[in-house]
TIRO-2110 file (N, C-alpha, C; in Angstrom, 1 decimal):
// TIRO-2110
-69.8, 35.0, 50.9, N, 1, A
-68.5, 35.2, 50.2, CA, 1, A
-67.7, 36.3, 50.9, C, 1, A
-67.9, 36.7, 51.9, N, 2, A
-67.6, 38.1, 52.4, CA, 2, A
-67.3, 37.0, 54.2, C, 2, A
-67.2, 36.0, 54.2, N, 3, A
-67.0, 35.5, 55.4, CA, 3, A
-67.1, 33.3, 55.2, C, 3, A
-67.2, 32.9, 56.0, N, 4, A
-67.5, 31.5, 55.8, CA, 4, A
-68.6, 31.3, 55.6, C, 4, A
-68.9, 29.1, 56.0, N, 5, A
-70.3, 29.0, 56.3, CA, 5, A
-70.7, 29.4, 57.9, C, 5, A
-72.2, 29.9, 57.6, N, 6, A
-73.0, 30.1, 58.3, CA, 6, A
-74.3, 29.8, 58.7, C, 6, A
-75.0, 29.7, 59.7, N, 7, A
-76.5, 28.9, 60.1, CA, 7, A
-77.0, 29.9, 60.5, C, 7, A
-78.5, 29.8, 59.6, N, 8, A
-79.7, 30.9, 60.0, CA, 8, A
-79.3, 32.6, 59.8, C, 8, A
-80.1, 32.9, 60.3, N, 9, A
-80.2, 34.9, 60.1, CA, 9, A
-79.0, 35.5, 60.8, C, 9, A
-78.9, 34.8, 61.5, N, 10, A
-78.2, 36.0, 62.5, CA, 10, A
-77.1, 36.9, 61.7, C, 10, A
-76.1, 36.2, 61.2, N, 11, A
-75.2, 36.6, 60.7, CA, 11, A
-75.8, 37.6, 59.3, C, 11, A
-76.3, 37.2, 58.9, N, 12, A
-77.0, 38.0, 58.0, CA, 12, A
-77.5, 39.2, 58.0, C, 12, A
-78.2, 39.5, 59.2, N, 13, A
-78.3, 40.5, 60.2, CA, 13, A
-77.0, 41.5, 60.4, C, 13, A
-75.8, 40.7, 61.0, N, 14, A
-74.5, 41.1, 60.7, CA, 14, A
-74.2, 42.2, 59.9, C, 14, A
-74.5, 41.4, 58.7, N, 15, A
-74.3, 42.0, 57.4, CA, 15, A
-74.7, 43.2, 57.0, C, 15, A
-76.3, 43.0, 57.0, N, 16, A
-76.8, 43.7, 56.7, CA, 16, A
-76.2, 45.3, 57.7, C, 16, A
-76.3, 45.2, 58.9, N, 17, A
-75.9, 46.5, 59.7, CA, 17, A
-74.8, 47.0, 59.5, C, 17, A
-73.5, 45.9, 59.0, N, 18, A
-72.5, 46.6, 58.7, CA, 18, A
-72.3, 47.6, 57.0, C, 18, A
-73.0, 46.5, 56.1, N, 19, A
-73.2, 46.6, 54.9, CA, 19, A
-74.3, 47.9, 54.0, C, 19, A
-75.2, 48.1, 54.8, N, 20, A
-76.4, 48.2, 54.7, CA, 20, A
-76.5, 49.6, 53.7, C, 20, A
-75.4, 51.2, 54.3, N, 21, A
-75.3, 51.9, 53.7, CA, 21, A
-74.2, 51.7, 52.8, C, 21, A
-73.2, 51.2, 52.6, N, 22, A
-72.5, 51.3, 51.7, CA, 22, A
-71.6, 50.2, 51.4, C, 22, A
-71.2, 49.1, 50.2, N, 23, A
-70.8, 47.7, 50.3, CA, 23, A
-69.8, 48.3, 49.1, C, 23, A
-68.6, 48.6, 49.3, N, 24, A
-67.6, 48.7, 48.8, CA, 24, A
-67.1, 47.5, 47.9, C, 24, A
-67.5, 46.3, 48.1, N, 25, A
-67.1, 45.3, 47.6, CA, 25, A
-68.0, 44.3, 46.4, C, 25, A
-68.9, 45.4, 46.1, N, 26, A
-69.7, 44.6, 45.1, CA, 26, A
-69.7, 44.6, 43.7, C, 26, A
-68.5, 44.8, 43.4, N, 27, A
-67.9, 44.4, 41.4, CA, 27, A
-67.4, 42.9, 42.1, C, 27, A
-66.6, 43.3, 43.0, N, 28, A
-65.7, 42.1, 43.0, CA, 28, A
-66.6, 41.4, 43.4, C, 28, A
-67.5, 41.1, 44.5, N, 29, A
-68.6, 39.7, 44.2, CA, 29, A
-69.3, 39.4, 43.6, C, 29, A
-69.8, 40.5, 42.9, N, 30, A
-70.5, 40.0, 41.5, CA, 30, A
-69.6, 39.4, 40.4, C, 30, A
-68.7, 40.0, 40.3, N, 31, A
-67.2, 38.8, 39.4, CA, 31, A
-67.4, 37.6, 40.1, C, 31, A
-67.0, 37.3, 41.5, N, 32, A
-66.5, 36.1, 41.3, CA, 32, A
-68.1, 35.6, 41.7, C, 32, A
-69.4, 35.8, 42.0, N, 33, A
-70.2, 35.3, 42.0, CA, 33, A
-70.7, 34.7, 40.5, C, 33, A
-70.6, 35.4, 39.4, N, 34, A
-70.3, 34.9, 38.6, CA, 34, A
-69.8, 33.9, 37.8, C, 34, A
-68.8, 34.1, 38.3, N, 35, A
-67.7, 32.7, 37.8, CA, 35, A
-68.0, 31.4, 38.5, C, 35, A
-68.6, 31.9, 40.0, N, 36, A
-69.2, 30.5, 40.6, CA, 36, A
-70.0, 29.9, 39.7, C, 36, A
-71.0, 30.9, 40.1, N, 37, A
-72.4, 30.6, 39.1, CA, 37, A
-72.0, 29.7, 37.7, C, 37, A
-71.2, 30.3, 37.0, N, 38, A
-71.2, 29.6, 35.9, CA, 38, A
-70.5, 28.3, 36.1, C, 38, A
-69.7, 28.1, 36.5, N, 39, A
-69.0, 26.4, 36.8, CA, 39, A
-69.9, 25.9, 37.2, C, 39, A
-70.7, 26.4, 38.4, N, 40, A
-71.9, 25.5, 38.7, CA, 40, A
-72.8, 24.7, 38.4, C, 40, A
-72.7, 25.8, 36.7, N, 41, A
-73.7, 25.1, 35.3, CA, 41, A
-73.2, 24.3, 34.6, C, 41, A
-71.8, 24.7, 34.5, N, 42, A
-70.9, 24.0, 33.4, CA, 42, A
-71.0, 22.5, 33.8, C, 42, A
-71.7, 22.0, 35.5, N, 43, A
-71.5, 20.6, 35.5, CA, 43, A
-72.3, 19.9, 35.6, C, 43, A
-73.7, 20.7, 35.0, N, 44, A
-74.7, 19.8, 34.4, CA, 44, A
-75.5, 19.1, 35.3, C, 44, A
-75.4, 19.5, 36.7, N, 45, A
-75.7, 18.9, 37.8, CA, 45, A
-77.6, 18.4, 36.7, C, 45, A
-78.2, 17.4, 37.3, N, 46, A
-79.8, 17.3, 36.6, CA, 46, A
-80.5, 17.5, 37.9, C, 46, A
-81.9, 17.9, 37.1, N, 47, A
-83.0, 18.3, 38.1, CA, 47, A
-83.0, 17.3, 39.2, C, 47, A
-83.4, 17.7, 40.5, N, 48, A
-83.5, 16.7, 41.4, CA, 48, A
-82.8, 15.9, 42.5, C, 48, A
-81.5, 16.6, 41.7, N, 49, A
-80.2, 16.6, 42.2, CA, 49, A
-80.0, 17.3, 44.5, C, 49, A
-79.4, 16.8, 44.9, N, 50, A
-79.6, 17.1, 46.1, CA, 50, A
-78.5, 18.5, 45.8, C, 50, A
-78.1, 19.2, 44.9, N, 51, A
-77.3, 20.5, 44.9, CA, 51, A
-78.1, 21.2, 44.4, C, 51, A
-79.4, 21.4, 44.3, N, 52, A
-80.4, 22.0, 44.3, CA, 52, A
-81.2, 22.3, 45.5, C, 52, A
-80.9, 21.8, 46.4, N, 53, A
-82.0, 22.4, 47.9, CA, 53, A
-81.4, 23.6, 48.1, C, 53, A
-81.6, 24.4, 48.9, N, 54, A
-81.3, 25.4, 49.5, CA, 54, A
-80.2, 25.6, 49.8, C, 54, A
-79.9, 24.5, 51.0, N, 55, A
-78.5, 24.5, 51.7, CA, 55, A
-77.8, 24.3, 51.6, C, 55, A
-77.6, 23.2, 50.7, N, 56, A
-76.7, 21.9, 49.9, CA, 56, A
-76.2, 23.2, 48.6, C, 56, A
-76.9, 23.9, 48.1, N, 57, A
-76.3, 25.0, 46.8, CA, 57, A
-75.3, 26.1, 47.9, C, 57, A
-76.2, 26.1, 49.0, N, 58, A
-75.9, 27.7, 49.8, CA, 58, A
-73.7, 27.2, 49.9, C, 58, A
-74.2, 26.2, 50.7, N, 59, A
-72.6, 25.0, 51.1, CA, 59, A
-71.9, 25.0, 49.1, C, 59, A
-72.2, 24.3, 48.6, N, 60, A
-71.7, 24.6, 47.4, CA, 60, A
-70.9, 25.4, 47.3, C, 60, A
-71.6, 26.9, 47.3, N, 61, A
-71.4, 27.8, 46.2, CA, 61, A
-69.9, 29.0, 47.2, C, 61, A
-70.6, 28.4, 48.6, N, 62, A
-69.3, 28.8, 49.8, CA, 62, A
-67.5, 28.0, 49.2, C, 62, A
-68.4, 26.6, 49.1, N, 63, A
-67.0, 25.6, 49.3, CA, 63, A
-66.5, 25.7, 47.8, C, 63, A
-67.0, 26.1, 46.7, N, 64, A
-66.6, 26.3, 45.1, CA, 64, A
-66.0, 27.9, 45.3, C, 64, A
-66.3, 29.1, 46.1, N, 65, A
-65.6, 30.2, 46.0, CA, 65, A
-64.2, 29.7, 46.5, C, 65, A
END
């Protein structure tokens, strides 16, 4: 939420070094992670569903912020 999509660690890594002591921006992602999260639910996706793997939620939850 702090950048696009992304593949594997690296970027993450990124993150973390830049992030690591102090992330000024965590009301505001927890709000709008939030609001993702819940529309997510609101659509009832069912078990089994391919927006449950991993990657397919990770993509989601990027392309719904």
């Amino acid at each position: 939420m702090l950048s696009s999509y992304f593949n594997r660690d690296n970027d993450i890594e990124g993150f973390l070094e830049i992030y690591n002591e102090d992330f000024k921006h965590g009301t505001k992602i927890k709000t709008e992670t939030s609001k993702v999260l819940k529309f997510v639910d609101s659509c009832g996706f069912e078990t089994g569903f391919r927006v449950w793997k991993k990657a397919d939620m990770f993509t989601l939850l990027v392309g719904i912020h």
